[in-house]
C-alpha positions in Angstrom: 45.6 4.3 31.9 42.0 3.0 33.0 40.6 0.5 35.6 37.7 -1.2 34.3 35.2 -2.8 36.5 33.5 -6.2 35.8 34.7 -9.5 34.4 35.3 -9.0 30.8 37.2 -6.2 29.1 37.8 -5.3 25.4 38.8 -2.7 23.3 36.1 -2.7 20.7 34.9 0.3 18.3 31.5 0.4 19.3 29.9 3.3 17.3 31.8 2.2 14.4 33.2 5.6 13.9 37.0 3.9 13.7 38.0 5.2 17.2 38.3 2.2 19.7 36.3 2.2 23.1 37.7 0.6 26.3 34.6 -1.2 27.4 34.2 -3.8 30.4 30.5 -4.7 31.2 30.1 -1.9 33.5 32.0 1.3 32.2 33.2 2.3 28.6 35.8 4.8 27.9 35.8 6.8 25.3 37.4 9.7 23.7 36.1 13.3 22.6 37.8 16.2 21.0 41.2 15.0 23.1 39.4 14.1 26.4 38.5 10.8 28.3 35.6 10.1 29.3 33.9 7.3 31.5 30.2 5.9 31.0 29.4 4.0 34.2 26.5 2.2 33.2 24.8 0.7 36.2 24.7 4.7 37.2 23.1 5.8 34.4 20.9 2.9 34.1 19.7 3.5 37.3 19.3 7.7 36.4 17.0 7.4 33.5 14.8 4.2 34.9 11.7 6.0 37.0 12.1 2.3 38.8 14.9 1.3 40.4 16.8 -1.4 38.8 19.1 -4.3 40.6 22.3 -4.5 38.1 22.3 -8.4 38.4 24.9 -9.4 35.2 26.2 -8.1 32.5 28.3 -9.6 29.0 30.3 -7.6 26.1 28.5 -9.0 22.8 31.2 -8.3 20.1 29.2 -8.9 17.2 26.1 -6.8 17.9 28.6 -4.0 20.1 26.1 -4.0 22.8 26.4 -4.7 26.6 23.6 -7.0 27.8 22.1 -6.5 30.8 20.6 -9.0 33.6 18.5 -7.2 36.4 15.7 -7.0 38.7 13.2 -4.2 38.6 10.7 -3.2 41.3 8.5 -0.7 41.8 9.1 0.4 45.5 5.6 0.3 46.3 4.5 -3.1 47.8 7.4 -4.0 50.8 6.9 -7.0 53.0 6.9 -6.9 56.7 10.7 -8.4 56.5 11.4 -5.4 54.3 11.8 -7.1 50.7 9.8 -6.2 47.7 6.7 -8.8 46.3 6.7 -6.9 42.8 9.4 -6.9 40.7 10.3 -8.6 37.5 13.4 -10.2 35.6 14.6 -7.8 33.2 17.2 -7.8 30.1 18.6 -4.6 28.9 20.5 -4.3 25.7 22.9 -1.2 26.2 24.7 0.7 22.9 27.2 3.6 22.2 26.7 5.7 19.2 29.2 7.9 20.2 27.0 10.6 21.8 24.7 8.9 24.3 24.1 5.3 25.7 21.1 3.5 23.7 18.7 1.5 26.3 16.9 -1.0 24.7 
């Protein structure tokens, strides 16, 4: 059994490789040689970004298999005297499995 985070859940083959993936627009679970595994994706969205990224929304598209993402991005670099950011910008992220890594795009 799996919890998954967010709004929406499916089960959805996203790597078309006939396997099924529990997704939910924040983790995906998938299977390997046996095992489960979970993908939490505002983690590694955050690892690979040399920015730091505010996870804002996310939706499951079905027909393209990928998890769009809503977010804020800032550099860290310019902070107001009240302690927020000026710089940053509205950012979309389309997020895919291929059954080995998670695709940014």
């Amino acid at each position: 059994m799996a919890q998954v985070y967010g709004a929406d859940s499916q089960i959805i083959d996203l790597n078309g490789d006939g396997t099924n993936e529990l997704v939910g627009t924040e983790q995906i679970f998938f299977q390997r040689d046996g095992q489960v595994y979970e993908a939490n994706l505002q983690e590694l969205l955050h690892a690979c970004q040399s920015i730091s990224v505010f996870w804002g929304s996310a939706q499951l598209d079905p027909y393209s298999k990928a998890i769009l993402v809503n977010g804020l991005r800032y550099d860290g670099t310019e902070q107001t005297e009240d302690g927020s950011y000026q710089h940053y910008t509205d950012d979309r992220y389309q997020l895919y499995f291929d059954g080995d890594a998670i695709r940014i795009y």
